[in-house]
Every structure is written in C-alpha cells, then in structure tokens.
C-alpha positions in Angstrom: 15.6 17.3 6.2 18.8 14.6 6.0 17.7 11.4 4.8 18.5 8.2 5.7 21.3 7.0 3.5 20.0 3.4 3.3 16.7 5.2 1.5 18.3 6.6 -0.9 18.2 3.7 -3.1 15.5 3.2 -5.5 15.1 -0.3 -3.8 12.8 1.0 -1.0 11.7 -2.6 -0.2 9.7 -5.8 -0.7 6.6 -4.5 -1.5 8.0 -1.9 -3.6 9.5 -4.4 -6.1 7.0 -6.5 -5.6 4.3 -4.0 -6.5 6.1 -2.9 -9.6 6.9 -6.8 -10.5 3.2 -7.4 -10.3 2.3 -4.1 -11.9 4.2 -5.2 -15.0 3.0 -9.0 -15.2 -0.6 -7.1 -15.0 0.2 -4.9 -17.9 1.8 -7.7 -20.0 -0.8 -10.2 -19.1 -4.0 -10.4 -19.6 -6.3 -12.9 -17.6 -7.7 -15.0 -19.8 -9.7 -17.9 -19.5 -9.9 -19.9 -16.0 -8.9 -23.0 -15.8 -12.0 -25.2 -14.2 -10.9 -27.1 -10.6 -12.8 -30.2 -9.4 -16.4 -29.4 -8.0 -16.6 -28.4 -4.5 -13.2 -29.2 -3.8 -12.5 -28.3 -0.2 -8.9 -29.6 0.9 -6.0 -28.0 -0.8 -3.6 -30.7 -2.1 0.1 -30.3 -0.5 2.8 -29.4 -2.8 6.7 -29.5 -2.0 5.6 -28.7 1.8 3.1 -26.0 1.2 -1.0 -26.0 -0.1 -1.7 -25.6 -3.6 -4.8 -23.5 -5.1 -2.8 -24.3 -8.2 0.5 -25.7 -10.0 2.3 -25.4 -12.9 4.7 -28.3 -13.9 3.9 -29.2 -10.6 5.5 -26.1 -8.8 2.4 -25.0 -6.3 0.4 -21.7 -6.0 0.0 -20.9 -2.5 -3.0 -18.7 -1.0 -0.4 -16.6 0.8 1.3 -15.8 -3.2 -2.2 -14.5 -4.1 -2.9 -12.5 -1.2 0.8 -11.0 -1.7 -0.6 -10.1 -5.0 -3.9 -8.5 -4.0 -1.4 -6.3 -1.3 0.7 -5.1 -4.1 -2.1 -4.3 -6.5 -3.9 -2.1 -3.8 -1.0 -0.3 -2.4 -1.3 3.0 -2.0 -4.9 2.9 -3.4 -7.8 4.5 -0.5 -10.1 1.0 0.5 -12.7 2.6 -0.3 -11.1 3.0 -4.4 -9.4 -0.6 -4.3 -11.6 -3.1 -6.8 -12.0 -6.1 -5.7 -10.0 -8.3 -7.5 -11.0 -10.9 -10.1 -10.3 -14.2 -8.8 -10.1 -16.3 -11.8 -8.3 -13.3 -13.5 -5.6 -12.9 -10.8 -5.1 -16.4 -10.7 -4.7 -16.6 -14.5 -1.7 -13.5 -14.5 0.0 -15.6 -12.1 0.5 -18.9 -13.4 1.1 -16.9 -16.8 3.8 -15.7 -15.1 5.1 -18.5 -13.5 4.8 -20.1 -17.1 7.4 -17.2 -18.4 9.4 -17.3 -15.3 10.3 -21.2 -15.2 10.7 -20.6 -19.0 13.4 -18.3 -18.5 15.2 -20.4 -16.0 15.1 -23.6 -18.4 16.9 -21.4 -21.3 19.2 -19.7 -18.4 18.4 -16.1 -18.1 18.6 -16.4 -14.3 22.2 -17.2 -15.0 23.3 -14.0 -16.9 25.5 -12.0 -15.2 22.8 -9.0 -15.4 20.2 -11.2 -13.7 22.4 -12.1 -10.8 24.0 -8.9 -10.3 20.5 -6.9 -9.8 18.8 -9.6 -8.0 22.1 -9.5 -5.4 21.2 -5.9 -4.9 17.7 -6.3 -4.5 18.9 -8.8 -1.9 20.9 -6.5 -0.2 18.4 -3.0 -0.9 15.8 -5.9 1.1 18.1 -6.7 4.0 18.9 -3.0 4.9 15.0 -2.0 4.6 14.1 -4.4 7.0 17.1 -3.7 9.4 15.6 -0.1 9.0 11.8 -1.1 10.1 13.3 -3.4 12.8 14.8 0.0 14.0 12.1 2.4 13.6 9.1 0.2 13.6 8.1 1.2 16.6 8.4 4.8 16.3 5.0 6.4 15.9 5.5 10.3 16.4 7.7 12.8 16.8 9.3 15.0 19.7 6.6 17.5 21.1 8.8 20.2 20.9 10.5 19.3 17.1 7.2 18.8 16.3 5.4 21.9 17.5 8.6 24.6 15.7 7.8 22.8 12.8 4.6 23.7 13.0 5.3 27.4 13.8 7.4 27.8 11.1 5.6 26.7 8.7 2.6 28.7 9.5 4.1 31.5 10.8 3.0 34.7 9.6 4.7 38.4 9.2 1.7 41.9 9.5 4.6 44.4 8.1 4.7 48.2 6.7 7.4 48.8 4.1 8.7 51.8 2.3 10.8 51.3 -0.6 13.2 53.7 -1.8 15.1 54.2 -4.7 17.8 56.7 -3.4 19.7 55.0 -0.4 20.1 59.1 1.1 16.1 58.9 1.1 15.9 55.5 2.9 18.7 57.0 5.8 17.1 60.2 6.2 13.7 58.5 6.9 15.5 56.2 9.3 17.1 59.1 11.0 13.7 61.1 11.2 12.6 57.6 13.1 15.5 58.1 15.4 14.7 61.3 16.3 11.7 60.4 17.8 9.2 60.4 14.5 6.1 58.6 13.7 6.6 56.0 10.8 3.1 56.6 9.3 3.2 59.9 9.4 6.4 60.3 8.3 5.8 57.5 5.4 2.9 59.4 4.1 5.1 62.9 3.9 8.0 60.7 2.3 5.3 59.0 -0.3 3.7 62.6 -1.0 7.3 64.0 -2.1 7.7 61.1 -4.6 10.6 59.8 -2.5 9.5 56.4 -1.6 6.6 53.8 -2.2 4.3 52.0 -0.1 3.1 53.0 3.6 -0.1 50.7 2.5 -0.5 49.5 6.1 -0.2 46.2 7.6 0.8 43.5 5.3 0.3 39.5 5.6 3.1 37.7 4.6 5.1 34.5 5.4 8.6 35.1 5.7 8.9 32.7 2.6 7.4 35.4 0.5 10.2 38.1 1.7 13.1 39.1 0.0 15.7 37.1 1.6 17.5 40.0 2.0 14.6 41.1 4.2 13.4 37.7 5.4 17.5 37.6 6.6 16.2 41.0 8.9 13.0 40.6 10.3 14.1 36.7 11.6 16.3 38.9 14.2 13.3 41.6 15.1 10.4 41.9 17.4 7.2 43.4 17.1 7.2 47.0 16.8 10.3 47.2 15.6 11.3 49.3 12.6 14.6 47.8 10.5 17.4 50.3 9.3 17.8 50.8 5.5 18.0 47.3 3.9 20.0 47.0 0.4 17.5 45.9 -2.4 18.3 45.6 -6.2 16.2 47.7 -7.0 16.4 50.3 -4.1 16.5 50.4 -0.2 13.8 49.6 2.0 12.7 50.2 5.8 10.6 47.5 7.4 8.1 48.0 10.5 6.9 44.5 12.0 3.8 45.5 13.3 2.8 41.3 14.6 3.0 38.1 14.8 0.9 35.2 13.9 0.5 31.6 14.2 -2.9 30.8 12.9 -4.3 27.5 13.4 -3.5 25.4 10.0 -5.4 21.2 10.3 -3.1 20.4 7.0 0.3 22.1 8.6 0.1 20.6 11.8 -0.1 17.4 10.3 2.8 17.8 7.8 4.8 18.8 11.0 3.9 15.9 12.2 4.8 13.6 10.0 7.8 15.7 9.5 8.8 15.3 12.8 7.9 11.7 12.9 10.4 11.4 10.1 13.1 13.6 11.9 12.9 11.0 14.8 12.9 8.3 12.8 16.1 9.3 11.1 17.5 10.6 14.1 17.3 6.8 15.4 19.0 5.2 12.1 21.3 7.7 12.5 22.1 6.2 16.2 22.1 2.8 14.7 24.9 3.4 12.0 27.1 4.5 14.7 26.6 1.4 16.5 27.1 -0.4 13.3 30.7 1.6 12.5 31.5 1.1 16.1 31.0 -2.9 16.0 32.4 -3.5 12.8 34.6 -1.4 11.0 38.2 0.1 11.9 39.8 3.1 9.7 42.6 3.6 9.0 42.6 7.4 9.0 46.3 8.3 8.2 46.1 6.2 4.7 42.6 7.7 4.2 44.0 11.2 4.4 47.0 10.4 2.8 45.0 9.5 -0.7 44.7 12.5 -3.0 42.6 12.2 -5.9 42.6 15.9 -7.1 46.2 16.5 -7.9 46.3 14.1 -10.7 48.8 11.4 -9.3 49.4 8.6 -8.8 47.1 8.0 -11.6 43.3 6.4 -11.7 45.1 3.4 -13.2 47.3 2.9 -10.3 44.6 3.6 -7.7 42.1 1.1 -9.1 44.9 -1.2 -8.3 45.8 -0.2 -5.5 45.7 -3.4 -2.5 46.4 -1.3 0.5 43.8 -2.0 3.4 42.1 1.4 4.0 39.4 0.2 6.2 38.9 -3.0 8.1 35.2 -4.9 8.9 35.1 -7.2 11.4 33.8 -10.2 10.0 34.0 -9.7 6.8 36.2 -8.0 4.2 38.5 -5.6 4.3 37.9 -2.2 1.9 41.3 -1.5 0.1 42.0 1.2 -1.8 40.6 -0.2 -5.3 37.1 -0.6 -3.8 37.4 3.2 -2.7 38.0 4.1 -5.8 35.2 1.8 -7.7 33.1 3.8 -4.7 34.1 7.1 -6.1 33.5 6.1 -9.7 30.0 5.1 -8.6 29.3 8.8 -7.0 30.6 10.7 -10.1 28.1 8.5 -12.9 29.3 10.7 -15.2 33.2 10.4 -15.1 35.5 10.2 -11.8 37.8 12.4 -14.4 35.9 15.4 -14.6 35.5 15.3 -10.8 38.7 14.7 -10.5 39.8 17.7 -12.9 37.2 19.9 -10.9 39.2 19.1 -7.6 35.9 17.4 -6.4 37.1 14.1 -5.1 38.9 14.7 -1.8 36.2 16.3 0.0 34.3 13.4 -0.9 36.6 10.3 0.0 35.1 10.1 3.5 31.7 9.8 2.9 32.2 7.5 0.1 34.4 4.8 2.3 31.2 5.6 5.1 28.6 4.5 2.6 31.2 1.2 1.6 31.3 0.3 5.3 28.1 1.0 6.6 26.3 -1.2 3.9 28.9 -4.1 4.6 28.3 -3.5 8.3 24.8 -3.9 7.7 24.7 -7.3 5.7 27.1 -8.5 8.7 24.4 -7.5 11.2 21.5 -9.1 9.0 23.6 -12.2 9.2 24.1 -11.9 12.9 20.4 -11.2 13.0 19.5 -14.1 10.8 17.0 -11.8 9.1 17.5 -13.9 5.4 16.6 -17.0 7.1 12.6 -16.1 8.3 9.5 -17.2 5.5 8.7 -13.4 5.2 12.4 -12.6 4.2 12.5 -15.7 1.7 9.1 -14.8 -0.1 9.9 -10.9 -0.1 13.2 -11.8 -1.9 11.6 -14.6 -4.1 9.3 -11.8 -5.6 11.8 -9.1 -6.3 14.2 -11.8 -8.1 11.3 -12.9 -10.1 10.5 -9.3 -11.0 14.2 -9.3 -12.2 14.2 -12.6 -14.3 10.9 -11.8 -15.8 12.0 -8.5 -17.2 15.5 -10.1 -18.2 13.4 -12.8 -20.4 11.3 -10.2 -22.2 14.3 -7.5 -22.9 16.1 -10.7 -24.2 13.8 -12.9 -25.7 10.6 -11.4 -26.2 11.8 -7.3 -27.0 13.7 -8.4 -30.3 10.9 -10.3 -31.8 8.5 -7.0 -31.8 9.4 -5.1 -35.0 7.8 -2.1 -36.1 7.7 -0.6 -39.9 7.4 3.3 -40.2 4.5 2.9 -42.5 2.4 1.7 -39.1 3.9 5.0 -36.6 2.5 7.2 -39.8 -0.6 5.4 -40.3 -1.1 5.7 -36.3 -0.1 9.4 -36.5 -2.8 9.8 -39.5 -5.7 8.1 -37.7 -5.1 9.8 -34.6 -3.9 13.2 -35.3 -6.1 14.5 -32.5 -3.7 12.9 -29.8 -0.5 14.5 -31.1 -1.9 18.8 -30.2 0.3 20.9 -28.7 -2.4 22.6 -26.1 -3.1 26.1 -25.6 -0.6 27.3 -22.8 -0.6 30.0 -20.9 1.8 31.9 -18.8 -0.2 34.1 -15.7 0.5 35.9 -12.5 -2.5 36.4 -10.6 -3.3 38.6 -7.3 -6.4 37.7 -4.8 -8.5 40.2 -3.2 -11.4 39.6 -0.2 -13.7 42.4 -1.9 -14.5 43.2 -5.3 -13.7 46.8 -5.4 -9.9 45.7 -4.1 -9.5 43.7 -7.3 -10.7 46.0 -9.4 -9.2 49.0 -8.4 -5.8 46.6 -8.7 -7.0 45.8 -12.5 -6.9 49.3 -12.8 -3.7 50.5 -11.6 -2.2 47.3 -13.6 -3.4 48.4 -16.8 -1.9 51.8 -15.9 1.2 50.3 -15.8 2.0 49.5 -12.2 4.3 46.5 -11.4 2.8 43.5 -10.7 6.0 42.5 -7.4 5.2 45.9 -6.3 1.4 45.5 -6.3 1.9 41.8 -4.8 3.7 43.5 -1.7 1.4 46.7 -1.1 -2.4 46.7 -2.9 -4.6 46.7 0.0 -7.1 43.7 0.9 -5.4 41.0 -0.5 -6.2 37.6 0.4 -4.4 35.1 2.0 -4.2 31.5 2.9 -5.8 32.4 6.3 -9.0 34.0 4.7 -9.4 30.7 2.3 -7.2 27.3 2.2 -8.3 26.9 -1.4 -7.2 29.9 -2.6 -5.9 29.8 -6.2 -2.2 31.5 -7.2 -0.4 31.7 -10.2 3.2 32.4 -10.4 3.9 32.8 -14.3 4.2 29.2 -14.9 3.2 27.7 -18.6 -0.4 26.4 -17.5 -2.4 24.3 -20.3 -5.7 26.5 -20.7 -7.9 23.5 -21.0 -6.7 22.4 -17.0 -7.7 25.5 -15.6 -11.0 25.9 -13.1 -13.7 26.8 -14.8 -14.4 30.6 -13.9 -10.5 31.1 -14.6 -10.5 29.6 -17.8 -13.7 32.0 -18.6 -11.9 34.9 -17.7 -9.0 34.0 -19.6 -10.9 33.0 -22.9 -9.8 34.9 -26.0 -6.7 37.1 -23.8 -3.6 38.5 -25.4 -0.3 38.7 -23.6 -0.7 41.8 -21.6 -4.7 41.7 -20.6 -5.7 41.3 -17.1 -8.5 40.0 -16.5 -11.2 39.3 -13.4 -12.1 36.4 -11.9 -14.8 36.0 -9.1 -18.0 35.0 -7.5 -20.2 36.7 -5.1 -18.7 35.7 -1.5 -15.3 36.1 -3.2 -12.2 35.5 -3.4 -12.0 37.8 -6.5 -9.1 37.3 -8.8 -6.7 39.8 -11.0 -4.9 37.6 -14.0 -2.6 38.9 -16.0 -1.8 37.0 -18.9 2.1 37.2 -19.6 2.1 34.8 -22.7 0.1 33.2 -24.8 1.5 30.1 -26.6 -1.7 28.7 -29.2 -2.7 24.9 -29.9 -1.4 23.6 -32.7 -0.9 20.4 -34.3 2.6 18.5 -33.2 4.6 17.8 -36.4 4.8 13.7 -37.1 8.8 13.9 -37.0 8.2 15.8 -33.1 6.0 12.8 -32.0 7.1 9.6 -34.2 9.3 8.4 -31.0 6.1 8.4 -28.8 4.1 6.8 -31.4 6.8 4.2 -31.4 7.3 3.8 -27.7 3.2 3.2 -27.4 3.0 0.6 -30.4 5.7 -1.2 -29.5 4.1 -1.4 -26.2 1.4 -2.7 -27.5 2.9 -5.4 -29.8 5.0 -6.4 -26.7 2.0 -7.3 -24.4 0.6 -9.4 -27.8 3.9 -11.0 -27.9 3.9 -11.8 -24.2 0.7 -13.1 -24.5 1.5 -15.7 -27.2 4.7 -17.1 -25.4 2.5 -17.3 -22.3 -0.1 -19.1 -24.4 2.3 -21.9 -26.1 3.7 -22.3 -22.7 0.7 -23.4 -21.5 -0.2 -25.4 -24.2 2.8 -27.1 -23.3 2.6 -27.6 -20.0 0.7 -29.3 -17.4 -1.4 -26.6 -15.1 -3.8 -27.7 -12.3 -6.1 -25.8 -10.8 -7.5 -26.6 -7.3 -9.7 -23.8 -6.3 -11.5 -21.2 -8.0 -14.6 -19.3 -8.2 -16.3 -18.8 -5.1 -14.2 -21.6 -3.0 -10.7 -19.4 -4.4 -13.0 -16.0 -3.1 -13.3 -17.5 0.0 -10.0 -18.7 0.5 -8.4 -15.2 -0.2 -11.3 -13.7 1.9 -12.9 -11.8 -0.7 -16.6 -12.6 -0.4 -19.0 -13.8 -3.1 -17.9 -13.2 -6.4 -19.6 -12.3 -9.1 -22.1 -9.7 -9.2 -20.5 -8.4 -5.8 
C-alpha cells in the first residue's frame, strides 16, 4: 500500500513527541519527595492567565500539563494494563523537568543552532499531521468493495494436484495424454508408477502465497477444473490441476482488511488534498525541470548548488530555485548525491524530489491560511515537542560529558554478572503439521529416509492448515533461541543434533514433524564482544544519577510552590482516591 508522504517522517505528531519527551523525563527522573501544599486548599491560585497546581520560579503547572502527561504515559497501553499514576510522583518528574528545562534556557541551549533547527521541524512535522487529521478525521471505514477483495485475497485459498517432472519430454507428453481426452489421476498414477514424475497426492490446501511464483503467476489466470500446460521449474516442470476454490471465513483477516482499506481511503483522500494543494499554490516550470541533468556529470554539483534559477514558483511564499533542488536531492541520497549521481540515479528522481519541496511549503501556507498554529491545542502540542528538544540538548551538552566511565567498572560489571552476557542455545528448524498422528509419523519416516522436506511440504497427505487451527505453529528454518520455544516443542527438541526430526503433539492434535537444521550451543559471550553494551547500560545508569543531582541543586535553588496534592491533586486530574486504590 502507498503511504502518505507527509507520514513518512519520524515526526508522526504531538503526542508522539510528547510521549517519547515524557518517556525520557520518566527514565531520567525519578519522583522523589512531594512537596506539601496548604491544607485543604480548594481554589487554584492564577498564574500568568492560567490555574496553578504548582510553580517553579513562578512559571505555573496547569491541570491540563498533567493530564497531557498521564495521556502520553498510557498511550498505546490496554485500560485495563494502564496504572494509575502516582500523583505526588508525576507531579515531582514534572517540575524536575521544568527545573532542567528553564535551566537550559538561562545558559542558552534553546539558542543553539541544533535546538532551533529540530524544534522548526517538529513545528512543521506538527502542522502537516494536523492538516492530515483535519483531512481524514472523519474517515471511519473503507469502501465496501476495496474492503471485501482485500479480504478475499488475503484468505483465499488454492485445493490443487501437481505432478512434478524432471524431464520437460515427460511433463509434455502427460499434457498431451490430457489433450487427448485422459484422466489426470489416472494418468498421474501410471506416470508416478514409471518413475517419471512425483506427486498425484490429491487435493492440496495452499494459499497462492505458498506457490512458486512461477506457478502462483499460472493458476491467478485459471478456473476450477482446469489443468495448466507444463510450467518451467528449476528443478523440473510441473502440471497443475485446480480442483477449488476457497474463501473461508477468517475474524482476524476481515479485520486487517478493514483497517487496510480504512487506510487505502484515507490515503486516497490526502492524496486528493495534495492535488488541491499543488493546484492552489505552486507553478512549475517544467521546461527548466527537464532541462536539469544530474547524471551526465555537468555542469558540476558546485555550480548547481548555486544555481538561482527559479524552477518552481509558490504562491505566497517562496520560490524553489535550482540550489534548493539540489539540497532536496542531497537529502534523498544520505549517503552521497555522488554515488547517485555516478549510478545515473538522479534524473528519474528530480520530480518527485521538487514534489516533496513544494507540497510541504504548500502545506505550511495552507496552515497559515488555516490559522492552525494560532489554537491552545496547537500551542501546547508544540510547547511539548520543543521542550522534548531542549531537554535532550541540555543533557547531550551539559550533563553527557560529566558521566565518565573507567574500564575497571565495565569488567567488574562483566565479572559480577557474567550470567547476563550468554550466547543462548539457537536453533534453526523447519517444521510440517499434520491433523492425525499416523500422517506425522509416517512423514517422520520418509524424512529420515531422505525425502525433501519442499517436496514433502507440497504433497504428504493430511497436513494441517490455518483453517483446521488459527494457532497453528510453523517454522521456516529461522535461528530460534531454544529457551523461547513452547513447551511441548522445546521437549521434543531437547538434546537434537542437526539432522534429527523429531515429533511434537498432544492428543486432539495438531501433531508436529521438526527437523532440526542447526544447532548453535550456549556459550559464554567473550568481555571484548559485550564491553560496548556493558558501557551503553552503565553510562545509562550514571546519567539518570547525574540528572538527578542537577535536578536536585536546581531545586535547592529555586523557589517551587505547590498548590494541590494528594487526594485534592487526585481529584483534580480525576483519578479517584489515592492511595491504597
């Protein structure tokens, strides 16, 4: 599915930023002590225009800061899983961090080039997200019919009889004996009983992601009852018959497809919305734009990153000259506009880069016309993703190069907690599922006779599938620690060597064949493998201390007010009683 091209950032709005601003302060901060308010105070002093349940140097606290807080420590967390919070706690972490944050402004981080440079693109990463939900917010499903193919495709399922054959003379004198008027099953078992082909099982569950896409690439254009000519394998040809089919009914499916389609619309309106945008305020000058070749070398980088010709014009606003194309394409290639350029990789490119340049400028101009930065709810969003900014500045700056770390204390760590620094028992397994217990074995069987495990995956008989259990287990051959498997797998699997298969099952089924491709053992990491961990974690740890004390001698210096708390604070955020709730 396309994406929307404003989403692409990593700035995916307010409460984003805010969550991960308040997510830091939380692991930096601890809550420390409350600070006692007046008995039974009821009315909230005012404060530069707003109510107070708290100040620092006289800068107020507001109710609606705390329950911003409380949001953006429960997002994404079930209600029934979110803790209430701890009032004195929260309150604490927040005037900590407002200690920090006016901190930094008296010593002028917030003036640092850095600062204002991120905190402008948060601005801007803010504006387009809510131009976005002002677009989309009141889209609530999808279209019926995008929804319901969705649906079908995803659940769609393939009954099919294969042969495979290695000699393509085999596979076209089968098809012609089909032609002439034969039966496929009886001719599949003659073909099988010569030693020509393999397969002829019977009918065969598969979704058409499971298919070769050589065969998937066929049986999209056949109908049921249809038999495919000789398809080219690497390993052979093969003859499909599609004997059905299915759509079964899938709860989890039906409601991916419709939040898929819910997201299809969505983008499909954004999509609408840019046009409008590119129609209202920009003008291209398409001759120029074609005229500009990056690939063949000249006129040079140099000269185009000077380059003052007008390629694009925004009503409104400024005009996007050749130079800012070109900082555009240097953005795009991260790596080096050079090696794109050497790869003949710009070109192709230019338009889509000057459409990204225009549409965002196009967007700001409509926020403006929209006066979207000048509502409360725009103002606070911004105010907490620009303090998220300054508070990190002042501890990469300030805080960061007072925590020093001496290898004697990443080796005494190491030492005192070699059990932390194991290398897991891995291992690599395919598995197969069966309905009955005799299918699995008799699998087991033929797999430790040799047989291939793809060509046991496409024809043993009985297998199960999704339809017969939504919980089934499957293994692909992917490194899997031992330790994380279910419980009657990791039984199974106790004590193999590369090349067992095991069985795995209980009564009622399904009954499971693993075979164990690789075995990697645990084993103790070596100190020089792990030492930059060890040092990422204690200097971690030493930061949050060092936090802590600048937050403390801020305090200490400062003059804090509290106005509410305990149970009056509870009751203010609408928490309930406190305490033993």
């Amino acid at each position: 599915m396309t994406h929307c091209r404003w989403c692409r950032s990593p700035l995916r709005g307010a409460a984003v930023r805010a969550a991960a601003f308040f997510a830091a302060v939380a692991g930096l901060l601890s809550g420390g002590p409350p600070v006692c308010a007046a008995a039974g105070a009821a009315k909230l002093p005012v404060i530069a225009g707003k109510e107070a349940v708290a100040s620092v140097n006289g800068e107020p606290i507001t109710v609606d800061e705390l329950l911003r807080q409380i949001g953006t420590l429960h997002a994404g967390v079930a209600e029934s899983r979110a803790r209430k919070p701890d009032t004195a706690e929260l309150l604490n972490r927040v005037i900590k961090a407002r200690l920090i944050l006016q901190e930094a402004k008296r010593i002028g981080v917030d003036r640092l080039p850095e600062v204002t440079s991120k905190a402008e693109k948060l601005r801007m990463g803010l504006v387009k997200n809510l131009l976005v939900r002002e677009q989309v917010g009141g889209i609530t499903e999808g279209d019926p019919v995008v929804v319901e193919k969705l649906y079908r495709d995803a659940v769609r399922e393939l009954s099919i009889d294969s042969l495979l054959f290695e000699k393509e003379q085999d596979a076209a004198s089968f098809s012609a004996a089909l032609k002439a008027g034969g039966d496929f099953k009886a001719l599949a078992g003659e073909t099988i009983a010569t030693g020509k082909a393999r397969g002829g099982a019977g009918a065969q569950s598969m979704k058409p992601a499971g298919l070769r896409p050589e065969v998937a690439k066929v049986i999209a254009l056949m109908q049921p009852g249809e038999i495919s000519a000789p398809i080219r394998l690497t390993d052979g040809w093969t003859i499909v018959r599609l004997l059905d089919i299915r759509y079964p009914e899938d709860r989890e499916a039906r409601r991916q497809a419709r939040q898929d389609g819910l997201e299809a619309r969505k983008q499909a309106r954004l999509e609408e919305f840019m046009d409008v945008l590119r129609k209202r305020y920009t003008t291209v000058d398409r001759p120029l734009l074609a005229g500009l070749d990056f690939d063949s070398g000249g006129p040079g980088l140099e000269k185009l990153r000077r380059d003052e010709r007008v390629v694009a014009q925004v009503k409104g606003g400024a005009p996007v000259r050749v130079k800012d194309l070109t900082a555009g394409i240097e953005k795009k290639y991260y790596h080096g506009v050079e090696g794109a350029i050497e790869r003949k990789r710009v070109n192709e490119d230019l338009p889509q880069i000057l459409d990204r340049i225009l549409v965002e400028r196009a967007t700001l101009l409509e926020a403006k016309r929209l006066n979207l930065e000048r509502t409360d709810s725009f103002k606070a969003a911004l105010q907490e993703q620009t303090d998220g900014v300054l508070f990190d500045a002042f501890v990469t700056k300030v805080i960061n190069p007072e925590v020093k770390l001496e290898s004697a204390e990443l080796k005494k760590h190491y030492d005192e907690h070699a059990g932390e620094y194991t290398t897991p028992e891995m291992m690599r397994i395919e598995s197969l599922a069966f309905r009955r217990y005799d299918g699995a074995q008799a699998a087991i069987d033929k797999l430790r006779q040799g047989a291939d495990m793809k060509w046991m995956r496409a024809n043993a008989d009985g297998q199960a599938g999704r339809d017969w259990s939504a919980s089934l287990l499957e293994f692909k051959g992917d490194l899997v620690a031992t330790a994380a498997l279910p419980g009657g797998v990791r039984k199974a699997v106790a004590g193999a060597r590369a090349g067992d298969c095991r069985f795995s099952g209980e009564p009622g089924g399904p009954f499971y064949v693993l075979c164990i491709r690789q075995v990697v053992a645990a084993s103790p990491q070596p100190y020089d493998s792990v030492k930059n961990d060890i040092a990422t974690k204690l200097f971690v740890l030493k930061r949050q201390a060092a936090v802590e004390d600048w937050a403390a001698k801020l305090r200490a210096a400062s003059i804090v007010k509290v106005f509410a708390s305990g149970q009056v604070l509870s009751d203010l955020l609408g928490l309930g009683p406190q305490g033993g709730a």
